[in-house]
DOLUM-512077 format. One record per atom (N, C-alpha, C): residue number from 0; atom name; x, y, z. Coordinates in pm, 1 decimal. Layout:
[NUM; 'CA'; [X; Y; Z]]
...
***
This chain:
[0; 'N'; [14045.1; -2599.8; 27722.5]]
[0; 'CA'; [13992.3; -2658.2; 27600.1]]
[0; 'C'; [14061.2; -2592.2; 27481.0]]
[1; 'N'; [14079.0; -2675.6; 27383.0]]
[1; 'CA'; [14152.1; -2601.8; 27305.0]]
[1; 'C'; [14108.8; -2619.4; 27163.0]]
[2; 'N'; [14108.4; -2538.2; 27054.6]]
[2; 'CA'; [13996.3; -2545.3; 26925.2]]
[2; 'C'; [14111.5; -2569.4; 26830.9]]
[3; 'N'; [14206.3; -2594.1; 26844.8]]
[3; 'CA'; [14307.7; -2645.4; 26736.9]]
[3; 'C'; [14311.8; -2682.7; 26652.5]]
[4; 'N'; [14309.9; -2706.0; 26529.1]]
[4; 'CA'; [14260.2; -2753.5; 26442.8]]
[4; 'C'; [14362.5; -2702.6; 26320.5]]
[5; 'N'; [14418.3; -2851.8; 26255.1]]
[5; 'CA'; [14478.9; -2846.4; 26187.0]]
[5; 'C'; [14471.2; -2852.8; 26055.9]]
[6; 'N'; [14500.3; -2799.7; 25941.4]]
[6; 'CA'; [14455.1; -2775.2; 25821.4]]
[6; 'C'; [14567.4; -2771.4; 25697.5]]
[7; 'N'; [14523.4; -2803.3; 25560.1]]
[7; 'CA'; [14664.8; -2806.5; 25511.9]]
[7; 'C'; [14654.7; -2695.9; 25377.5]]
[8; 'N'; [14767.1; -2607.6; 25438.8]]
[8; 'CA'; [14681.0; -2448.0; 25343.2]]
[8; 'C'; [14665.3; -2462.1; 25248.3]]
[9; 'N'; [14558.5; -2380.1; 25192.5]]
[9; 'CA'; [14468.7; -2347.0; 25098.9]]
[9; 'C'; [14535.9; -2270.7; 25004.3]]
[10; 'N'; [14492.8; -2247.2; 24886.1]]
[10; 'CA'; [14555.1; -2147.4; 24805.5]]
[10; 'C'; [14558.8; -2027.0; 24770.9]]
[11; 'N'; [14642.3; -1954.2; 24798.4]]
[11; 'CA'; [14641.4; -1819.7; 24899.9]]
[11; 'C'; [14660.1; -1705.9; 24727.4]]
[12; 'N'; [14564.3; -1603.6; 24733.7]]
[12; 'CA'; [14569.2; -1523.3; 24648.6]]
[12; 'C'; [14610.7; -1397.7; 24724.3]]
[13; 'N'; [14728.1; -1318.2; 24685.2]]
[13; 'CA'; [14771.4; -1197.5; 24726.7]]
[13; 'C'; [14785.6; -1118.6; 24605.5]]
[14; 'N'; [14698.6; -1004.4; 24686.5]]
[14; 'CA'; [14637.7; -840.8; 24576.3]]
[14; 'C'; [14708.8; -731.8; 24620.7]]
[15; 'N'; [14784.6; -659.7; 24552.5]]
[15; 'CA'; [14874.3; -588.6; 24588.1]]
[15; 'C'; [14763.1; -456.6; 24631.7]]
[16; 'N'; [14846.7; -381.2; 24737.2]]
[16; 'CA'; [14737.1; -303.9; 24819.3]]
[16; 'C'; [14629.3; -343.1; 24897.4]]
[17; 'N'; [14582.6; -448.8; 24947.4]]
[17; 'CA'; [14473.5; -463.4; 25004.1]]
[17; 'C'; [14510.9; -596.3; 25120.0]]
[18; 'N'; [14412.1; -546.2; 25252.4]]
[18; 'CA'; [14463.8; -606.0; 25349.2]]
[18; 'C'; [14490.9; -757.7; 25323.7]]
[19; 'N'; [14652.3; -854.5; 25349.9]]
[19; 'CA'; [14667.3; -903.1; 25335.1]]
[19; 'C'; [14645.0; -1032.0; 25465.1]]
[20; 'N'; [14684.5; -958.3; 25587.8]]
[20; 'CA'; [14685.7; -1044.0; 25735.7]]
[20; 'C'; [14684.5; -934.2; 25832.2]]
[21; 'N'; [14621.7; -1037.6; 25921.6]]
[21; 'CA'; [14598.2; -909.7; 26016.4]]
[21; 'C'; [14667.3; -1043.6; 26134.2]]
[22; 'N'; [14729.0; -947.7; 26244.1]]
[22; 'CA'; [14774.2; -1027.7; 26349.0]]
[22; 'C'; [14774.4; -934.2; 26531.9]]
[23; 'N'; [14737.7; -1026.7; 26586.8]]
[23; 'CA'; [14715.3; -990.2; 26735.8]]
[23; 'C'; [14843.4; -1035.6; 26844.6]]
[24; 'N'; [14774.0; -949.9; 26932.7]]
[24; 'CA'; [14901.6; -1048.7; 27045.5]]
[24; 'C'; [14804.7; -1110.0; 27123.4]]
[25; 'N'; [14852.3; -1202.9; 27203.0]]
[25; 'CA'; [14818.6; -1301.4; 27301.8]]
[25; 'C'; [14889.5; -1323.5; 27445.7]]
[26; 'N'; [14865.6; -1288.6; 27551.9]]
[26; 'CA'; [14935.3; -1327.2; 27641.0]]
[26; 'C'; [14936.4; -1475.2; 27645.4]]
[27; 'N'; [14819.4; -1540.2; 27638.9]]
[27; 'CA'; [14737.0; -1685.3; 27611.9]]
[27; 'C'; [14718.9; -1740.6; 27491.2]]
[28; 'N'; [14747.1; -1814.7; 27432.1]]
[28; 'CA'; [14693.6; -1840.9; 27334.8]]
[28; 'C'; [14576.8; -1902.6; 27349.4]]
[29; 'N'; [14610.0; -2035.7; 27455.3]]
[29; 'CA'; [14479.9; -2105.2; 27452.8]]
[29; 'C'; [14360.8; -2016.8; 27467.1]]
[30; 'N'; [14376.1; -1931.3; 27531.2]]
[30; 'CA'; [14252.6; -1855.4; 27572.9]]
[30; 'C'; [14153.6; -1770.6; 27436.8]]
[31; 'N'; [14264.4; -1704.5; 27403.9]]
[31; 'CA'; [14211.7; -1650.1; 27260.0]]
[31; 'C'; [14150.7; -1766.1; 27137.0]]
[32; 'N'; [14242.9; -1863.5; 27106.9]]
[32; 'CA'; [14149.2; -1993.7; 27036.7]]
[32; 'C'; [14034.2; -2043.0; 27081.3]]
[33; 'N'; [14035.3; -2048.0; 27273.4]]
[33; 'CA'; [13888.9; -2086.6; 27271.1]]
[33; 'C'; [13788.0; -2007.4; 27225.9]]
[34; 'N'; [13833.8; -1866.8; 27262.7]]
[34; 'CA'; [13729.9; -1767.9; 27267.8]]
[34; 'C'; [13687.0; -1756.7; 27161.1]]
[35; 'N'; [13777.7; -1725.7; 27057.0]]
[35; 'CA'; [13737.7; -1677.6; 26909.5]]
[35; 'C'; [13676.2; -1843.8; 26809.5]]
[36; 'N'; [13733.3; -1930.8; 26860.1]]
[36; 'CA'; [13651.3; -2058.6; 26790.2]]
[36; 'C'; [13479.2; -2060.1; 26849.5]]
[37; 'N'; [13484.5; -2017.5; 26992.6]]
[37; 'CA'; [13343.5; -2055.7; 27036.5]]
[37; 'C'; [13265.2; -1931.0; 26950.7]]
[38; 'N'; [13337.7; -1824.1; 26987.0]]
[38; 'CA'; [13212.8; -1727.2; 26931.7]]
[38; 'C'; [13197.2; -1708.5; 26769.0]]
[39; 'N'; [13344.8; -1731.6; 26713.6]]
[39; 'CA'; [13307.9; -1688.6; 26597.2]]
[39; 'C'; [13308.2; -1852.1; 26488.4]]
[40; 'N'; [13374.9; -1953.5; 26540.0]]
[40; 'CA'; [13375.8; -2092.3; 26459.3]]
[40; 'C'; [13540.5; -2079.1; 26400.7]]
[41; 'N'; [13614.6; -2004.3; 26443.4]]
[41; 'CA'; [13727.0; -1993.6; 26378.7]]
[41; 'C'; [13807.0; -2106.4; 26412.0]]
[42; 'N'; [13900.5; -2138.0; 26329.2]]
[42; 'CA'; [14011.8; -2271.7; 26365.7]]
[42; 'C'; [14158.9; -2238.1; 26366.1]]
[43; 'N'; [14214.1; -2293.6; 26393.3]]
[43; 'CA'; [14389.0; -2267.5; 26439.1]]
[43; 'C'; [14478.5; -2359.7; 26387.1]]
[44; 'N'; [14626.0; -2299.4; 26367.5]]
[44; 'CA'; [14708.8; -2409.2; 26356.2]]
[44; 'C'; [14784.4; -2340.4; 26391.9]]
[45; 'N'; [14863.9; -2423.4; 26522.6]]
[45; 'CA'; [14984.8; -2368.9; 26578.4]]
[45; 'C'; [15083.0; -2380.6; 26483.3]]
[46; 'N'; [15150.9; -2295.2; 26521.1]]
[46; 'CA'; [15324.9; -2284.4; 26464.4]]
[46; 'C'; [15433.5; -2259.8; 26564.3]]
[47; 'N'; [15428.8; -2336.0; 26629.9]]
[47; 'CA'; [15543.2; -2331.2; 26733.1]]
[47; 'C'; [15450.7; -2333.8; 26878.7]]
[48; 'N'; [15538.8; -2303.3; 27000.6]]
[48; 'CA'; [15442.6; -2248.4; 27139.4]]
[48; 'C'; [15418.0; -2111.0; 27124.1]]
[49; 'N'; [15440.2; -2050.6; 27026.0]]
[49; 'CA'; [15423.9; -1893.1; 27050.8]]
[49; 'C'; [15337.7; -1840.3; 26935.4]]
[50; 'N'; [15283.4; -1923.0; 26847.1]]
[50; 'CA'; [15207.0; -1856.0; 26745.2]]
[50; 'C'; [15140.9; -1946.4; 26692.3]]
[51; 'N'; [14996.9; -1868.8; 26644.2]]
[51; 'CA'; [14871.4; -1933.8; 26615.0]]
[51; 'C'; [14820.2; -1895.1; 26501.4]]
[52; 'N'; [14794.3; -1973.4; 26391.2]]
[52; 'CA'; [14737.1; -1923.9; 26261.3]]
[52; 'C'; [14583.8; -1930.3; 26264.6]]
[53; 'N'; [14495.7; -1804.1; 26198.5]]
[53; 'CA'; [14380.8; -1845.7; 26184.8]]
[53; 'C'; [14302.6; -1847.4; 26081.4]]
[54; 'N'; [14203.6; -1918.9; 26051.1]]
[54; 'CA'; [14095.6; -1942.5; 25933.3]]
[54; 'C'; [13964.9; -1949.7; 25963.3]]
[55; 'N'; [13914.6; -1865.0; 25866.1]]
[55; 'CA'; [13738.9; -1934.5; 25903.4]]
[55; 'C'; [13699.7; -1780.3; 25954.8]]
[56; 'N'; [13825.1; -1669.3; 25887.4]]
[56; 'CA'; [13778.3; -1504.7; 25955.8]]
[56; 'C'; [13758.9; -1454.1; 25842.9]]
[57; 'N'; [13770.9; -1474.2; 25728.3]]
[57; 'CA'; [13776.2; -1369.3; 25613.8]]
[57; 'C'; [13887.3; -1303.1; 25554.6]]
[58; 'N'; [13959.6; -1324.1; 25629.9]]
[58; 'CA'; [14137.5; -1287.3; 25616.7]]
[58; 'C'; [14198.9; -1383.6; 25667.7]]
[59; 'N'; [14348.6; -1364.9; 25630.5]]
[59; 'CA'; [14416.3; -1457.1; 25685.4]]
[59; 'C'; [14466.2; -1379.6; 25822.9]]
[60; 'N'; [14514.2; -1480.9; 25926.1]]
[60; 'CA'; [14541.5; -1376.1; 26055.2]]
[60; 'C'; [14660.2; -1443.6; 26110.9]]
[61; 'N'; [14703.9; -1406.7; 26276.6]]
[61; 'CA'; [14731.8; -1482.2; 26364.1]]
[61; 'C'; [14767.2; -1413.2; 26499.1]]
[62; 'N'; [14775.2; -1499.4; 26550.3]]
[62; 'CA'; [14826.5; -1455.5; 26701.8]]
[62; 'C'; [14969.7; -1490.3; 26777.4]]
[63; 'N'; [15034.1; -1351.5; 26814.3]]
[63; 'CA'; [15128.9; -1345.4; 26868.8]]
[63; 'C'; [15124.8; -1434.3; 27002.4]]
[64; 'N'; [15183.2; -1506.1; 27062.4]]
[64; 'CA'; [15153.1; -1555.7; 27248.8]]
[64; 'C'; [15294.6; -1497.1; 27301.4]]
[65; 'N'; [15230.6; -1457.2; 27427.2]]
[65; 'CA'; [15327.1; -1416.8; 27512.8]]
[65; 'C'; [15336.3; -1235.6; 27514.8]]
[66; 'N'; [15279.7; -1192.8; 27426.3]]
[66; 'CA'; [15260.8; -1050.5; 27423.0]]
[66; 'C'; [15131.4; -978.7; 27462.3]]
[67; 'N'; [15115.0; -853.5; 27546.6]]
[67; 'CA'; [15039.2; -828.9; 27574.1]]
[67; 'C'; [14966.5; -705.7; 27441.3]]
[68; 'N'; [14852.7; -674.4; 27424.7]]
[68; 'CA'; [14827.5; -625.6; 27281.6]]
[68; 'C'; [14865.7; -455.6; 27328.5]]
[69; 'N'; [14924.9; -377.0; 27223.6]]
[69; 'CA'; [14956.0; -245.6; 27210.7]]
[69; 'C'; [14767.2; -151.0; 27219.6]]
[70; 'N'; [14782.4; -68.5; 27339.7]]
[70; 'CA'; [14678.4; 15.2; 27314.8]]
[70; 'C'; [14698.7; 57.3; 27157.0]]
[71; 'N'; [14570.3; 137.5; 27135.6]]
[71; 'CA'; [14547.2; 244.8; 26982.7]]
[71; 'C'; [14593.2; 180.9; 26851.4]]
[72; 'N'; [14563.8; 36.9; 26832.3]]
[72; 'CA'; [14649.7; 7.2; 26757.2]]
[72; 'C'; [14444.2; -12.8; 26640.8]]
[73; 'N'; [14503.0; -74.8; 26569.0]]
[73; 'CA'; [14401.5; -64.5; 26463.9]]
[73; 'C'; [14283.0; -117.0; 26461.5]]
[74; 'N'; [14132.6; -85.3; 26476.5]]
[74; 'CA'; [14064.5; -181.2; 26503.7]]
[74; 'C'; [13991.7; -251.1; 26355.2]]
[75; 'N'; [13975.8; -353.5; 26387.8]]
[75; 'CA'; [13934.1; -466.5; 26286.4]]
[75; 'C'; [13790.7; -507.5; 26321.4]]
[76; 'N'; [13743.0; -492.4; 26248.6]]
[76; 'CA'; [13570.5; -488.3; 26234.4]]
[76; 'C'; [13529.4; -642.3; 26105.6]]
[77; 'N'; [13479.0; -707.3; 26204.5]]
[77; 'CA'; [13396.2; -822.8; 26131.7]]
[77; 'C'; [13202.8; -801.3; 26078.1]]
[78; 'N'; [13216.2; -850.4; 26031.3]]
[78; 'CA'; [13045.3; -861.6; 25996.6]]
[78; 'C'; [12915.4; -997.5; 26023.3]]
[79; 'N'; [12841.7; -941.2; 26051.9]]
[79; 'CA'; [12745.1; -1024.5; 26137.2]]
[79; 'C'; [12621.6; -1000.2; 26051.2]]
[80; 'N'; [12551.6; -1112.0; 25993.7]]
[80; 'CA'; [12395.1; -1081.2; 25994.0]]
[80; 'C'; [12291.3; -1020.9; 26060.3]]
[81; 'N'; [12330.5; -1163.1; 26179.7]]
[81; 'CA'; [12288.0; -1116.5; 26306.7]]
[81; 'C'; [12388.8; -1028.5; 26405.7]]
[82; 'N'; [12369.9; -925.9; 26390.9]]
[82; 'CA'; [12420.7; -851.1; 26484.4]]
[82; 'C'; [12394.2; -927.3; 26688.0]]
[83; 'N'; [12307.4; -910.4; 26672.4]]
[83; 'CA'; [12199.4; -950.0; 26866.0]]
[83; 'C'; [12280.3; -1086.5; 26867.8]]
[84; 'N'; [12261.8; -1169.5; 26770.4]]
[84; 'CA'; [12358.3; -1315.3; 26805.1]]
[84; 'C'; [12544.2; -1309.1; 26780.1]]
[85; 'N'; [12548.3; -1249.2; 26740.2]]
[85; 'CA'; [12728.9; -1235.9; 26741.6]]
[85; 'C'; [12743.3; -1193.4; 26875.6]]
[86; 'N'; [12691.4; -1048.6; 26917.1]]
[86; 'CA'; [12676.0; -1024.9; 27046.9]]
[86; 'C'; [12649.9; -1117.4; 27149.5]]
[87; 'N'; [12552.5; -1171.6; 27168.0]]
[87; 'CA'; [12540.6; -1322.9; 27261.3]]
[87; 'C'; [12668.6; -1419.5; 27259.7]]
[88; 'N'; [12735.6; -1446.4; 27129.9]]
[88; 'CA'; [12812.4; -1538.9; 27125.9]]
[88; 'C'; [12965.8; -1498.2; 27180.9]]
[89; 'N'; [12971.0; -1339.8; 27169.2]]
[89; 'CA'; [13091.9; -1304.5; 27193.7]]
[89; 'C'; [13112.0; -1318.3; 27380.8]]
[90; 'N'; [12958.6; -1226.3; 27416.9]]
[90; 'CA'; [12938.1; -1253.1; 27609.1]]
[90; 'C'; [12944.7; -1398.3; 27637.8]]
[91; 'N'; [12922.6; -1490.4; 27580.7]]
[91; 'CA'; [12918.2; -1591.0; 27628.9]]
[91; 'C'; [13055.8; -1703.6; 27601.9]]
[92; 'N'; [13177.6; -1640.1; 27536.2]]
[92; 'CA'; [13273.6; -1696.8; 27520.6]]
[92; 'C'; [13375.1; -1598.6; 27616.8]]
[93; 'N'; [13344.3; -1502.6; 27637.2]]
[93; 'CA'; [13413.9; -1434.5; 27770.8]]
[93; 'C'; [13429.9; -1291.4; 27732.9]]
[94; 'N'; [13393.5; -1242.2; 27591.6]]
[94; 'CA'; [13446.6; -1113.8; 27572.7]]
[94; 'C'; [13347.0; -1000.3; 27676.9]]
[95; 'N'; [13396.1; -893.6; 27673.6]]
[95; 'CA'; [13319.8; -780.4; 27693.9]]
[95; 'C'; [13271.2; -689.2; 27557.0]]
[96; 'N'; [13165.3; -621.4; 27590.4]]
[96; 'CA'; [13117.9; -520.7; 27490.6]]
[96; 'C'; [13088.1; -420.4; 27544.4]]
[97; 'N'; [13213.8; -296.2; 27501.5]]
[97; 'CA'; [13259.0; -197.7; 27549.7]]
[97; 'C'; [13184.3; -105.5; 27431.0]]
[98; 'N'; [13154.2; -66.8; 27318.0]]
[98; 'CA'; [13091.0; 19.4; 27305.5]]
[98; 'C'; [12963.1; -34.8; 27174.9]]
[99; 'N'; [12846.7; 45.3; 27125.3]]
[99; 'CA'; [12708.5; -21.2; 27079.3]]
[99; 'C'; [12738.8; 167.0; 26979.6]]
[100; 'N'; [12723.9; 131.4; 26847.5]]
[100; 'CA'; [12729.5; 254.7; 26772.3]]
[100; 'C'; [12577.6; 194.3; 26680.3]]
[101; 'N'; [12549.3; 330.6; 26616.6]]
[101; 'CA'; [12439.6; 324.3; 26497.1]]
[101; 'C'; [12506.4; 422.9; 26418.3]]
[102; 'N'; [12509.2; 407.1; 26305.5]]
[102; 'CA'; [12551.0; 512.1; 26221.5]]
[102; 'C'; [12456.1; 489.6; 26033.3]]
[103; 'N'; [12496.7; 601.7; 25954.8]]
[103; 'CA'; [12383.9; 537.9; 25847.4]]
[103; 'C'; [12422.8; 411.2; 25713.4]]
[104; 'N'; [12315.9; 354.8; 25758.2]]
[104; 'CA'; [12355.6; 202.2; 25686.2]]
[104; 'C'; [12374.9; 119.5; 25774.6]]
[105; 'N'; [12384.1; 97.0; 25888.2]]
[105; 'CA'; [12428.1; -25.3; 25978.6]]
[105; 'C'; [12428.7; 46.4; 26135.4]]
[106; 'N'; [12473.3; -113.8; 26190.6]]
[106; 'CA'; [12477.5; -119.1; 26322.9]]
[106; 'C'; [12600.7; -154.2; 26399.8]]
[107; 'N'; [12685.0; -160.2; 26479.4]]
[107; 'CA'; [12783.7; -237.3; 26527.4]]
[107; 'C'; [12814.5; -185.3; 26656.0]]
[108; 'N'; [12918.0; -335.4; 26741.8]]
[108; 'CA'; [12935.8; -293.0; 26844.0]]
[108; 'C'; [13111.5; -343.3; 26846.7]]
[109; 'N'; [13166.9; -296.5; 26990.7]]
[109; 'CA'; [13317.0; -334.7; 27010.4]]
[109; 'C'; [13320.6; -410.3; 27078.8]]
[110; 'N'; [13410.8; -494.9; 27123.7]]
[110; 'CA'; [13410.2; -577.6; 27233.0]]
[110; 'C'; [13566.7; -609.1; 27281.8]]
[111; 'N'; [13604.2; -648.9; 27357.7]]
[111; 'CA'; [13720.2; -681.2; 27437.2]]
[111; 'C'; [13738.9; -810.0; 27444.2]]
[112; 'N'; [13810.1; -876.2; 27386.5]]
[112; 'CA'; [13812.1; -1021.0; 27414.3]]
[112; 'C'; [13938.5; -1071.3; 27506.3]]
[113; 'N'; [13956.8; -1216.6; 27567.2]]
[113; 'CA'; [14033.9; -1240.8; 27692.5]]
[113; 'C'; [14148.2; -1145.5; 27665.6]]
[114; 'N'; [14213.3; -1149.9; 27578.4]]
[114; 'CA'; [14351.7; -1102.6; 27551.7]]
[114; 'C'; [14373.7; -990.7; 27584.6]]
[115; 'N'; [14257.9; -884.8; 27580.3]]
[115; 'CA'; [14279.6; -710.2; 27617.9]]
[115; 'C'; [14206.4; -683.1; 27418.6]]
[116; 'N'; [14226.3; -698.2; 27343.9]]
[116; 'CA'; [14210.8; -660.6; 27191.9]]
[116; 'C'; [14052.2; -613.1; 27186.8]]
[117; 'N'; [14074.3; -509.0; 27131.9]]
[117; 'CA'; [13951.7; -396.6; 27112.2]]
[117; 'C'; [13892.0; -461.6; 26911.5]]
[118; 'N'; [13784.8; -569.3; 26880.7]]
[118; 'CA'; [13758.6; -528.7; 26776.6]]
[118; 'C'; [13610.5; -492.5; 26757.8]]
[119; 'N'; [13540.9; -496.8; 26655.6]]
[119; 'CA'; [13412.1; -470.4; 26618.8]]
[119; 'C'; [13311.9; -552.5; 26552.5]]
[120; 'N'; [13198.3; -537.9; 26556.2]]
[120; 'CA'; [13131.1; -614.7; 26462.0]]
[120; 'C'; [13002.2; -563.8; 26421.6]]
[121; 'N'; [12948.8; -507.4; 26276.9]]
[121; 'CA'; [12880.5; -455.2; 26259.6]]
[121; 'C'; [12764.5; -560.8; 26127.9]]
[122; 'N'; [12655.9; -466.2; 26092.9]]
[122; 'CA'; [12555.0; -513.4; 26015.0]]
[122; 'C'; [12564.1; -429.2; 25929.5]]
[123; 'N'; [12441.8; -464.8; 25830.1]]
[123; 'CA'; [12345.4; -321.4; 25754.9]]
[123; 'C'; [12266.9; -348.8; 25827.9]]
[124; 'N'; [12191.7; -237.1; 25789.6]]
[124; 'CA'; [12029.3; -198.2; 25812.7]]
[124; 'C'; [11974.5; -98.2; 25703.9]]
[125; 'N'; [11911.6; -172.0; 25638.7]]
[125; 'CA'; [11860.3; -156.4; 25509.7]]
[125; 'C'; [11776.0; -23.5; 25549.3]]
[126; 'N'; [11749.4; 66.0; 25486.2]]
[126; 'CA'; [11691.2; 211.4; 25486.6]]
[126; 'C'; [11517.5; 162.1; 25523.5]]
[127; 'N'; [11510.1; 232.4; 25618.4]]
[127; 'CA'; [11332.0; 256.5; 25699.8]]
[127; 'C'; [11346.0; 137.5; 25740.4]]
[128; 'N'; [11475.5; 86.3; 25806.8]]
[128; 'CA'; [11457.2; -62.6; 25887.0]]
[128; 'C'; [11514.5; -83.9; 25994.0]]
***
């Protein structure tokens, strides 16, 4: 299945110093578009057989295909209201959730998605809550 989705770009503001794109590898692409459209609603536009643009993350991104992802490389942390339902949505599009932190001000966890890629996804938690 594939979440493809074609779009005709938007108008792109670039701030000097501040993250501009973030990009992954893919052994699969298809696999990573399904995954990340089911769990997170994200959409794609290919650019060739080997690369995938994405929207609908908060940044602009994309995905390498055909590469397998570099251990230790940087992790990228999204945000969730619902923390408990991002979680559900991520197990149920195929990722794993490899580690569950609390720290002060919030909540978050990591997860592994098809590709091998280590990211995060955290909350607040408002004080005495």
């Amino acid at each position: 299945m594939s979440t493809t989705k074609v779009e005709e770009p938007a108008a792109v503001t670039h701030t000097d110093n501040h993250i501009n794109y973030v990009e992954f590898s893919a052994q699969d692409l298809n696999v990573v578009k399904t995954f990340y459209g089911q769990a997170f609603g994200w959409t794609f536009q290919d650019w060739g057989p080997d690369y995938a643009a994405f929207s609908g993350a908060g940044v602009e991104g994309g995905f390498r295909g055909g590469e397998a992802p570099t251990p230790g490389g940087a992790l990228v942390i999204l945000y969730a209201s619902d923390l408990e339902a991002a979680e559900r949505a991520v197990v149920a599009a195929g990722g794993v959730i490899t580690e569950r932190h609390e720290f002060p001000g919030g909540r978050r966890f990591h997860f592994r998605d098809p590709a091998g890629n280590v990211l995060g996804v955290w909350t607040v938690v408002e004080e005495g809550g």
